[in-house]
MIDREN-463986 format. One record per residue (C-alpha): residue in three letters; x, y, z. Coordinates in steps of 0.2 Angstrom, whole numbers, plus 5000, padded with zeros to 4 digits. Layout:
<recs>
alaXYZ/...
</recs>
This chain:
<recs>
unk490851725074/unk492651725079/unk493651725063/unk494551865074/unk495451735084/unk496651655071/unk496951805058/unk497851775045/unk499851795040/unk500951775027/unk502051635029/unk504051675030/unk505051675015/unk506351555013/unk507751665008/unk509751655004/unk510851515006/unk511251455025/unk512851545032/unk513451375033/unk513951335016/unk514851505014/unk515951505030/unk516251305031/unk516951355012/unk518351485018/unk519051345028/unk520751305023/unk521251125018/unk522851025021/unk523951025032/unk525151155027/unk523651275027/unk523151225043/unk524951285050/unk524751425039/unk523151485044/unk522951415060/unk521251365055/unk521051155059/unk520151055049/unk519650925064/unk518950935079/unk519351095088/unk519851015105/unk521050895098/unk521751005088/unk522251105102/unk523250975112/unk524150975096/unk524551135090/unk526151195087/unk526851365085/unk526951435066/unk528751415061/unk529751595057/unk529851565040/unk527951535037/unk527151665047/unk527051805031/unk526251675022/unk525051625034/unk524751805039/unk524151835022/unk522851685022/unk522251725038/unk521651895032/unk520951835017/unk520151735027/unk519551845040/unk519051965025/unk517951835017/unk517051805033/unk516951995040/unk515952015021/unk514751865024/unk514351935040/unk514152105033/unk512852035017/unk511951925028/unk510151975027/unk509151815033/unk509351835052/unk508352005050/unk507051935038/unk506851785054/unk506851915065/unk505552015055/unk504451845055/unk504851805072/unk504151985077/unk502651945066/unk502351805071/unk502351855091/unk501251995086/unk500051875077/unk500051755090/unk499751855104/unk498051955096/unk497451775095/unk497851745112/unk496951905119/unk495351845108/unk495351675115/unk494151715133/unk493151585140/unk491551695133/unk492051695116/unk492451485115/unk491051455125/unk490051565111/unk491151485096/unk489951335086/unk491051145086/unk491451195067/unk492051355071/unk493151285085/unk494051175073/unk494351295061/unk495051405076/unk496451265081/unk497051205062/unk497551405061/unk498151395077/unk499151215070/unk499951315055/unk500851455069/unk501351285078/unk502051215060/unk502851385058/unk503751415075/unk504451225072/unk505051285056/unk505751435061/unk506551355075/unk507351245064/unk508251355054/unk508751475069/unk509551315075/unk510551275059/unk510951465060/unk511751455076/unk512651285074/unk513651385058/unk514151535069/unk514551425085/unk515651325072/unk516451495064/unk516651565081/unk517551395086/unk518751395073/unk519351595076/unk519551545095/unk520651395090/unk521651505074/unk521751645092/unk522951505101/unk523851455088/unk524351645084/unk524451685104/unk525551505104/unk526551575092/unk526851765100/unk527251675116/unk528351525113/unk529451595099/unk530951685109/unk531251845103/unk532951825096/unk532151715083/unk530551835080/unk531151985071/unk530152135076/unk529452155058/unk528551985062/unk528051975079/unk527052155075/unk526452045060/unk525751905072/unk525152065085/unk524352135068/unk523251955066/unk522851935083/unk522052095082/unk521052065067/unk520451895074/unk519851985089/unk519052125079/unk517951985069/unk517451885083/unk516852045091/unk515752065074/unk515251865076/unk514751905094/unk513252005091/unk512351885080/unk512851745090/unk511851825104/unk510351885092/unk510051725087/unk510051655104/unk508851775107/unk507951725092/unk507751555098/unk507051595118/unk505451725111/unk505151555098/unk505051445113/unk504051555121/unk502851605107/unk502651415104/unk502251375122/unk500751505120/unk500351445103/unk500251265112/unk499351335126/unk498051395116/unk497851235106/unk497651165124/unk496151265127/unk495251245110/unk495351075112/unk494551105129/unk493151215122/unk492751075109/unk492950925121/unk491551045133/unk490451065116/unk490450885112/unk489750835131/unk488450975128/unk487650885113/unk486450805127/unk485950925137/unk484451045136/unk485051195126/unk483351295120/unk481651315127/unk480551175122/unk479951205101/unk477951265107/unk478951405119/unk480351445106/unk479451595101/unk479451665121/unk481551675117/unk482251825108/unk483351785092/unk484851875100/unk484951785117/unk486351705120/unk485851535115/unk485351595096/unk486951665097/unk487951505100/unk486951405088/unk487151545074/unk488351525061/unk489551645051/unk488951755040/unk489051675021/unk490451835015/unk491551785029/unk491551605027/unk491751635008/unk493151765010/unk494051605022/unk493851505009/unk494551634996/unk495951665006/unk496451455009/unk496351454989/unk497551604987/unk498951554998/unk498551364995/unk498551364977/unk499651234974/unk498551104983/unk497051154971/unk498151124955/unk498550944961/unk496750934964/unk496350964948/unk497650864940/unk497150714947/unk495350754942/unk496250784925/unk497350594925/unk495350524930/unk494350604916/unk495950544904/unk495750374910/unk494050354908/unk493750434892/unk495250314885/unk494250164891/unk492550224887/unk492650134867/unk492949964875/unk491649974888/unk490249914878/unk491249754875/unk491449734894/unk489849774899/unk489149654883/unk488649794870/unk486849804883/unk486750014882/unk485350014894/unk486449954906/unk486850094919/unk488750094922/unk488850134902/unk488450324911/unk490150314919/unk491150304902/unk490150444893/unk490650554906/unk492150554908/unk492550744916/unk490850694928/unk492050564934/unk493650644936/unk492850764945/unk492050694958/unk493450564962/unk494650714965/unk493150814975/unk492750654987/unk494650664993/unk494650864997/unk494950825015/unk496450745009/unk497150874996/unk496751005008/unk496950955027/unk497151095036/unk495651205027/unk494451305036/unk492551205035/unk492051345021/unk493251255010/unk492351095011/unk490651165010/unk491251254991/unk491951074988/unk490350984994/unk489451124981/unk490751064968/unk490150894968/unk488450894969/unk488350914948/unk489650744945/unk488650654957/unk486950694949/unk487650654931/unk488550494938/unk486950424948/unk486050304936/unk487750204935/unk487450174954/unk485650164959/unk484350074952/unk482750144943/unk481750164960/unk482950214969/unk483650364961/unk482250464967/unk482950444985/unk484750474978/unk483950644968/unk482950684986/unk484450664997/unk485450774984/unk484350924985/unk484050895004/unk486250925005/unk485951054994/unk484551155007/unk485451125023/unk487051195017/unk486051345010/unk485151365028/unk487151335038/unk487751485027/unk486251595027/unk485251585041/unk485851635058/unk483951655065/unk483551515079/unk481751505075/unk481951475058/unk483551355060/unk482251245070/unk480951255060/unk482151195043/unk482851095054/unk481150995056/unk480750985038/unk482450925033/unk482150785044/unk480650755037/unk481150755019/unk482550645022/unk481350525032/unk480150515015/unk481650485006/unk482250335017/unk480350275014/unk480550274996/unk482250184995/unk481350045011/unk479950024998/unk480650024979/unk480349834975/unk482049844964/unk483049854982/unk482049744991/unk482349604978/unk484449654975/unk484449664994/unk483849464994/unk485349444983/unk486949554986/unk487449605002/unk487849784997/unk486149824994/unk485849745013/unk486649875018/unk486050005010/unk484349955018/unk484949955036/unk485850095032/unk484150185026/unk483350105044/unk484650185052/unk484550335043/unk482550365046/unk482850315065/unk484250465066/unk482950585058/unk481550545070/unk482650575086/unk483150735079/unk481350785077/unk481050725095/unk482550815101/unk482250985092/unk480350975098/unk481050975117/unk482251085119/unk483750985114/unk484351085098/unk486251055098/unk485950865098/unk484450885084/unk485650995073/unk487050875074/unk485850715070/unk485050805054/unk486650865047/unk487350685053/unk486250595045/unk486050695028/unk487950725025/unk488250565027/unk486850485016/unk487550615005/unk489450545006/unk488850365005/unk488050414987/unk489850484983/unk490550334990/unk489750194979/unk489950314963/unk491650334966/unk491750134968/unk490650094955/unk491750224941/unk493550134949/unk492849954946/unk492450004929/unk494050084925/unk494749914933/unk493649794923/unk494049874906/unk495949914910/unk496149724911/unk495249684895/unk496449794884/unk497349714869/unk498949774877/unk498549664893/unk498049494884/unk499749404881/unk500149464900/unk500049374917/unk498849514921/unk497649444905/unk497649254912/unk497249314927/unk495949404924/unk494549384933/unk495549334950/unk496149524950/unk494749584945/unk493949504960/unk495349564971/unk495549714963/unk493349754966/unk493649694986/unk494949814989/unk494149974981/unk492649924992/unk493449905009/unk494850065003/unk492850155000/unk492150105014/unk493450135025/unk493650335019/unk491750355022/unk491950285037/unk493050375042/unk492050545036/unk490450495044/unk491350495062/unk492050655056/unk490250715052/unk489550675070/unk491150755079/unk491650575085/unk493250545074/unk494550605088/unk493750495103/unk493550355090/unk495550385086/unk495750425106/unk494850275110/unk495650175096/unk497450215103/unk497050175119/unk496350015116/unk497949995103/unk499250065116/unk498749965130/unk500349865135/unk500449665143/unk501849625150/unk502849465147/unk504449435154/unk505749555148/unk504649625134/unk503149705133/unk501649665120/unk500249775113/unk498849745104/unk499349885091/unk501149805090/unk500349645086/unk499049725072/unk500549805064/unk501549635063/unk500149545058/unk499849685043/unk501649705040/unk501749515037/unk500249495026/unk500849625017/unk502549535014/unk501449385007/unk500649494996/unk502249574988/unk503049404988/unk501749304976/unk501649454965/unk503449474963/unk503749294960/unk502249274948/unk502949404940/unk504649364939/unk504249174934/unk502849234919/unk503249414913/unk505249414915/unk506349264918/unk504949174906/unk505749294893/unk507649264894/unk508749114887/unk508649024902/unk508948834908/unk507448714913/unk506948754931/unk507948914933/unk506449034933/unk505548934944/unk507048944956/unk507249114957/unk505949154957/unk505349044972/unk507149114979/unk506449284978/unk504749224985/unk505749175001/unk506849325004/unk505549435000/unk504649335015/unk506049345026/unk506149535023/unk504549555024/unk504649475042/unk505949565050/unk505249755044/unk503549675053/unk504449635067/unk505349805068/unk503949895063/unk503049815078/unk503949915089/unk504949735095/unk506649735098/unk507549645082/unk508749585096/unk507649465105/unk507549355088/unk509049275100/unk507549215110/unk506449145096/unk508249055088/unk508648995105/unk506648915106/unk506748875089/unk508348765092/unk507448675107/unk506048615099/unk507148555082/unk508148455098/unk506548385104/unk505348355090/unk505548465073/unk506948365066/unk505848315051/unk505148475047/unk507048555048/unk507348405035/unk506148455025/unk506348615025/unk508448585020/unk507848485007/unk506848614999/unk508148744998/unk509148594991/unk507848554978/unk508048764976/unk509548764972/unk510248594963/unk508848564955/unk508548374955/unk506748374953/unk505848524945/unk503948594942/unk503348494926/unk504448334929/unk503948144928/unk504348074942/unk504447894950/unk504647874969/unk504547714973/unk502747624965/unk502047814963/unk502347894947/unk501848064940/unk502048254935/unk502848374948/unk501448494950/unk502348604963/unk503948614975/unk503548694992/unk504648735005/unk504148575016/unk503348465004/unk503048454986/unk501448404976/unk501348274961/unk499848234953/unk499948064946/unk499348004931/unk497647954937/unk497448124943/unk497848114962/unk498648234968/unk500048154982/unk500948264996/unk502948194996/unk503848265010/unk505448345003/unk506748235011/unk505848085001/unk506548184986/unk508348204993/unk508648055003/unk507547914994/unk507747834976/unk506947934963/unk506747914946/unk506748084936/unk506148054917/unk506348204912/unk507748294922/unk509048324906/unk507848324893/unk505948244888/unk506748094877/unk506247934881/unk506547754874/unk504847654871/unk504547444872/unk503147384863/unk502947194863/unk502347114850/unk502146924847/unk501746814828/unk501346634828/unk502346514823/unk503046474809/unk503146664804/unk504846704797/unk505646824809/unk506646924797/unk505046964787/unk504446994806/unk505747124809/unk505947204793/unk503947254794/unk503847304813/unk505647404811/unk504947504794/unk503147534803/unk504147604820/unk505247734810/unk503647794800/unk502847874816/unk503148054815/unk503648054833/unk505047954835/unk506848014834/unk508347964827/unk509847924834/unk509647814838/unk508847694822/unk507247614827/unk507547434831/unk506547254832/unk507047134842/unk506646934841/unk506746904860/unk506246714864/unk504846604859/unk503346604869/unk501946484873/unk501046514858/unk501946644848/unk503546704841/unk504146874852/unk504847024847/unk504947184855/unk505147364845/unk506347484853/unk506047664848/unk506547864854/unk505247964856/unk505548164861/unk503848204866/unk503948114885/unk502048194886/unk501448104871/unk502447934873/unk500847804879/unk499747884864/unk501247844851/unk501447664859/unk499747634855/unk499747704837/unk501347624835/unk500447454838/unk498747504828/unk499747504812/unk500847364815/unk499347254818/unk498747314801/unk500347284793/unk500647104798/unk498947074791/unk499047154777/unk500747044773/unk499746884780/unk500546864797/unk499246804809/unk499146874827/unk498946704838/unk498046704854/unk498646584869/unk497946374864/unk498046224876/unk497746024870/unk496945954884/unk497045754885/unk495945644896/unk496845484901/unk495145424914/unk493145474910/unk491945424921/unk490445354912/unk489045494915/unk490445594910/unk491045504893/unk489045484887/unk488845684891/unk490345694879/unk489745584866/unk489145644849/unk487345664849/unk486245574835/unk485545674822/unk483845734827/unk482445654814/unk481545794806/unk480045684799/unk479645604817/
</recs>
């Protein structure tokens, strides 16, 4: 249709090094060279207030380094062929542009189809990209020659200064006609300077003006397509009974017809010549993919439990499949600026892969909708790049419909879905989806049948395509999970933090591919129905929208952006510090405690970064902070002095380390193991298994007894009474031997029994031992006291138990005859 508007033209070399780097290196340095040559080093105007004339006896000197200067420059200026090679792009360029221009009439966009019109204005975004870059380097161009021509004015004064303030008693005539000999040549070469000077100011006015007309066109392409998009729902064609009334070159078959399939294959030919490059990367990604996957495909079976029958298995044995179709699914990416032809040899591309890669993906039943949908892609590309007759356009466009309305039906009835759909929320979707789906197809019937054939054409290649990209999508989630999934069960990765925390990134890792998927076919379905730029227009407006608050001003994008910015600091931070504190500082000769500390420390500062680029990426002033200090301050006068407290006390707990993760603590009647140190509070889970919430100025300011702060040695009492008339000695010799026999206990010091006192009913002692093992020390009291018991029995020394005498001095007589003893009972009677 009309190709003609944006033809086709090679970019312009970059060529030659700038003119900057070969004049700025003449420049003499020092400051006798800057007497001698007259060429200054700093700032032109301030060297002039301070310019002196050329002493005599320096001016044959500096003569000869002014012409060897002026020499060098009059042969850059003679070699220099890049401002001809701009100007021949330049006039290119102009010529190029304006044959567009002439192209672009009312009639011919009003002709144009919505893709055509797009393709129209990316060319027409490549002239833009080319005049900005052209620009550009016409701008460093001239800023070198301005800063030459600069420097032989201010050399010109200095010589001039030196003709004219030098009396002539003290010039020799040999000299002065020496100094009139300099002058001359300076003048001779900024006479050659001049002419380029003015060519590329030239230059730089035809590009401003050629990309104001570039921009102007844009302007009305956008125009064209924003008129197309309102057309969608207005009457286009005659009613489907009178189609046949219409002849196939009126002016509305002519609008709905597209390019002929050579001219969109030779667009797409041509984007692949000069765009090469893209297409490699392309295909190297598909390469890293299909590496990936066939490097993992061995351990698959262990991760998916040896089960073959199991779908994803298809993924791993098909490893190019894979590669493939990942790198095909992000051609809009790889290649943003190509003409739609370029996507339609993609979307060919990736029909194979996908059908390979579907049984990882759909169930038994419902690959017979995935199969359907692929082939009904297949036919409406066929009919977009073939068929240019109306009549024949409506009458495929009906049967699409139809077809992709039985294939909803299928995927609506297969029992498979309808049970997974009760069970996973994915497959919810994909039932509404297919609701949706069938609905879309049955308005485009409708709409075709009565006239409205733009609308019906957009709704059945809507529809399809993106069914079709939604296929693509979940293959393209279901290949990344299992490249996930097995990655993390490698034997490389299972000493690692990422092994013992296996599946909590592997669940993390699932929901981010999902939304990261869904988000990219989002984003391509509002592309398919033409919506994606007043979604983004409409997006930004709601985003831009500003509220006013005192001396700043808020917008709902500012605040998404902090808000993402931040959470995305809170991310970063718990990675780096679980990495730090398990996979690094884990690793080195460290004290107790210190990589806990840093890496809490770097937790924190990674925060506090993290905070201020949200702050300044929201757009918000890094300077009103004084505010939030200032409010800050206020409420720590009025009510957050705790909570400032706390806060100290855990940057002191950071940094002295008094109490640390995995101490034994006792604060006050609670004791227990130090489970975490936060920055306001810390946890410890006490030996019944409570966990308690300690503010962290009850750590700094109260009394706390830390068990294990040096070191996990503890000394163990156990009591231990005998009755009497035991010999003590004998006591202590047994209970000392049986104490130093536990493999726990350490020496120095000696294990020791001590005789305290004498009880109510027994001799005690009390057995004082060192154990190293803090964690262990309540199991070793009690096997401690297990085999003592069994060695004072064993050497006769009896265990008592507490006795009382009890004497009655007064019994009352129903209570003495109880008390009695009882007569023998008479067996005969």
């Amino acid at each position: 249709m009309i190709r003609h508007l944006a033809p086709n033209w090679r970019r312009l070399p970059l060529t030659g090094l700038l003119i900057t780097t070969a004049l700025t290196s003449l420049a003499p340095r020092g400051a006798a060279q800057e007497a001698q040559t007259g060429v200054p080093v700093r700032d032109t105007t301030q060297q002039q207030r301070q310019l002196r004339p050329i002493p005599v006896d320096e001016i044959p000197v500096g003569a000869v380094s002014v012409a060897d200067l002026l020499t060098r420059i009059r042969e850059t200026l003679r070699g220099d062929t890049i401002l001809s090679r701009l100007d021949s792009g330049l006039g290119q360029l102009e010529r190029t542009v304006g044959v567009g221009r002439e192209t672009l009439t009312p009639e011919a966009l009003q002709r144009a189809s919505f893709d055509e019109l797009v393709d129209v204005e990316q060319s027409w975004r490549g002239y833009e990209g080319e005049i900005s870059s052209l620009q550009r380097r016409l701008s460093e161009r001239g800023t070198a020659l301005e800063s030459v021509a600069a420097r032989l004015d201010t050399t010109r004064i200095l010589w001039s200064l030196t003709r004219d303030s030098t009396p002539e008693a003290e010039l020799p005539a040999e000299l002065r006609a020496r100094v009139l000999q300099v002058l001359a040549r300076i003048d001779s070469v900024e006479g050659q300077l001049r002419d380029p000077r003015t060519r590329v100011l030239g230059m730089r006015n035809r590009a401003a003006a050629t990309l104001v007309t570039v921009r102007e066109s844009i302007d009305l392409i956008r125009d064209a397509r924003a008129e197309a998009r309102r057309q969608v729902f207005r009457q286009d064609s005659p009613p489907f009974w009178k189609m046949f009334d219409v002849q196939p070159d009126s002016a509305v078959a002519a609008s709905l017809s597209t390019a002929s399939f050579e001219g969109r294959m030779q667009a797409a030919g041509e984007y692949f010549r000069t765009h090469s490059w893209q297409l490699w990367l392309q295909l190297l990604v598909a390469a890293v993919v299909a590496v990936a996957v066939y490097a993992l495909r061995h351990r698959a079976s262990h991760w998916y439990d040896g089960q073959r029958e199991a779908e994803p298995l298809t993924l791993f044995e098909r490893p190019i499949a894979s590669g493939l179709l990942i790198a095909l699914a992000l051609s809009r990416y790889f290649h943003p600026s190509a003409p739609a032809s370029v996507y339609d040899v993609m979307l060919m591309l990736a029909l194979l892969p996908l059908s390979v890669l579907l049984p990882a993906v759909l169930t038994r039943e419902a690959r017979k909708t995935g199969y359907l949908v692929i082939a009904i892609t297949l036919t409406v590309l066929a009919f977009e790049l073939l068929v240019t007759t109306m009549v024949v356009l409506r009458l495929a466009a009906v049967a699409v419909s139809l077809a992709g309305i039985v294939a909803f039906t299928w995927l609506l009835a297969a029992r498979d879905v309808r049970g997974l759909a009760a069970q996973r929320g994915w497959w919810r979707s994909v039932r509404i989806g297919a609701w949706i789906g069938g609905a879309g197809l049955a308005t485009s019937i409708l709409a075709n049948l009565f006239g409205y054939v733009n609308l019906a054409g957009i709704l059945v290649t809507g529809m399809i395509y993106t069914a079709f990209a939604a296929l693509v999508a979940a293959t393209v989630a279901a290949v990344l999970d299992g490249i996930l999934a097995v990655a993390l069960t490698t034997g490389s990765s299972r000493s690692t933090l990422l092994h013992r925390q296996q599946g909590d990134l592997l669940r993390r890792g699932r929901r981010f591919i999902h939304f990261a998927v869904t988000i990219l076919w989002l984003i391509g379905a509002l592309r398919i129905f033409r919506i994606l730029e007043p979604a983004f227009d409409s997006a930004r407006a709601i985003f831009g929208a500003t509220l006013p608050i005192g001396s700043w001003t808020l917008s709902l994008g500012d605040l998404v952006v902090f808000v993402v910015g931040l959470w995305l600091a809170v991310i970063a931070a718990r990675f780096t510090q679980a990495i730090l504190r398990e996979e690094v500082l884990s690793r080195m000769a460290l004290p107790r405690g210190v990589p806990d500390s840093m890496s809490r420390l770097a937790y924190y500062v990674i925060l506090v970064l993290g905070f201020l680029f949200a702050f300044g990426a929201a757009g918000l002033d890094l300077s009103k902070l004084t505010i939030i200090v200032g409010a800050l301050g206020v409420g720590i006068g009025f009510g957050l002095q705790n909570i400032v407290n706390n806060f100290i006390s855990g940057l002191i707990l950071l940094f002295e380390r008094p109490v640390q993760v995995g101490d034994t603590v006792e604060l006050d009647t609670l004791m227990g193991s130090v489970k975490d140190i936060g920055i306001r509070a810390s946890v410890i889970r006490t030996f019944s298994g409570a966990d308690v919430i300690v503010p962290n100025g009850d750590l700094i300011a109260g009394r706390v007894v830390n068990w294990t702060l040096t070191d996990q040695r503890r000394r163990v009492e156990i009591p231990v009474g005998v009755a009497y008339g035991s010999e003590p000695q004998r006591v202590i010799d047994i209970l000392t031997g049986v104490a130093g026999q536990h493999p726990d206990v350490v020496s120095p010091p000696e294990p020791t029994t001590h005789f305290i006192g004498f009880g109510e009913s027994s001799l005690d002692f009390m057995i004082w031992v060192w154990t190293g093992r803090f964690d262990r020390w309540w199991l070793m009291r009690t096997e401690v006291l297990t085999t003592a018991y069994e060695a004072l029995a064993d050497a006769g020394i009896e265990i008592p138990f507490p006795q009382r005498d009890l004497h009655l001095k007064t019994v009352r007589e129903a209570a003495a005859r109880a008390l009695a003893p009882q007569p023998a009972s008479d067996d005969t009677a």
